[in-house]
C-alpha positions as CSV (number, residue, x, y, z in Angstrom):
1,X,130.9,79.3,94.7
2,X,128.2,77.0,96.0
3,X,124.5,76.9,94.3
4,X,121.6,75.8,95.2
5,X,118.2,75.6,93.2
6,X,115.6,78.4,93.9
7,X,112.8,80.1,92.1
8,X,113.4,83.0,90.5
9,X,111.2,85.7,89.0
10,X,112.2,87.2,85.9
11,X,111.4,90.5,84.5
12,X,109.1,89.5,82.3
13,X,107.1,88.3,85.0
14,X,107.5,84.3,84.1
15,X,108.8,82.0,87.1
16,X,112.0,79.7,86.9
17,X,113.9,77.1,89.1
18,X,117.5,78.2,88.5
19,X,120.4,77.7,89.9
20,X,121.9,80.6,92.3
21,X,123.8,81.3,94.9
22,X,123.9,79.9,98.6
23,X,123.0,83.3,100.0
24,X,125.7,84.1,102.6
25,X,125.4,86.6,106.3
26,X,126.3,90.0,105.5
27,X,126.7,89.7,101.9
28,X,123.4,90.8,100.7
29,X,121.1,93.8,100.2
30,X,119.6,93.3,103.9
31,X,122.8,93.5,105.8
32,X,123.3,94.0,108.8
33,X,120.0,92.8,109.9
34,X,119.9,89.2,107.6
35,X,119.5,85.5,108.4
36,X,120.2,82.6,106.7
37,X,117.4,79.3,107.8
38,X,117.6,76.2,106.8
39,X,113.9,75.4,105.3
40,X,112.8,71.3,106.3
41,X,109.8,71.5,104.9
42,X,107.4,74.1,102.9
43,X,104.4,74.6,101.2
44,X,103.3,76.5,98.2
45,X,99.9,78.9,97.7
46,X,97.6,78.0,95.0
47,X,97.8,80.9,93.5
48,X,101.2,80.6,93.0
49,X,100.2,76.9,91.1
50,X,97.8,78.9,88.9
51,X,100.7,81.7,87.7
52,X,103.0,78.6,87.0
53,X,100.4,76.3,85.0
54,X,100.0,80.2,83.0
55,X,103.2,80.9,82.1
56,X,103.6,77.2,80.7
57,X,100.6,77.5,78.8
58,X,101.1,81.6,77.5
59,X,104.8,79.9,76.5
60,X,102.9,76.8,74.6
61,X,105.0,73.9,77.2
């Protein structure tokens, strides 16, 4: 099975760049009407920045 690295969300609400699997057409929750893109380039929200830098610091990293 081929990986990639993504960001997941856990339950308990902290955020983690894990391994997981290349997501494949038709073989997800959202079939029939899914798409796979390839992403070049992206950015991220700052608010997303602030919940990261919190869960390091609630977890004492």
């Amino acid at each position: 099975m081929k990986t990639m690295k993504g960001l997941v969300s856990c339950p308990a609400g902290e955020l983690r760049l894990d391994d997981v699997p290349v997501p494949r057409v038709g073989e997800n929750p959202f079939a029939p009407n899914d798409v796979v893109l390839e992403v070049l380039y992206c950015g991220i929200c700052g608010s997303d920045i602030h919940r990261w830098k919190a869960d390091k610091r609630i977890k004492g990293e």
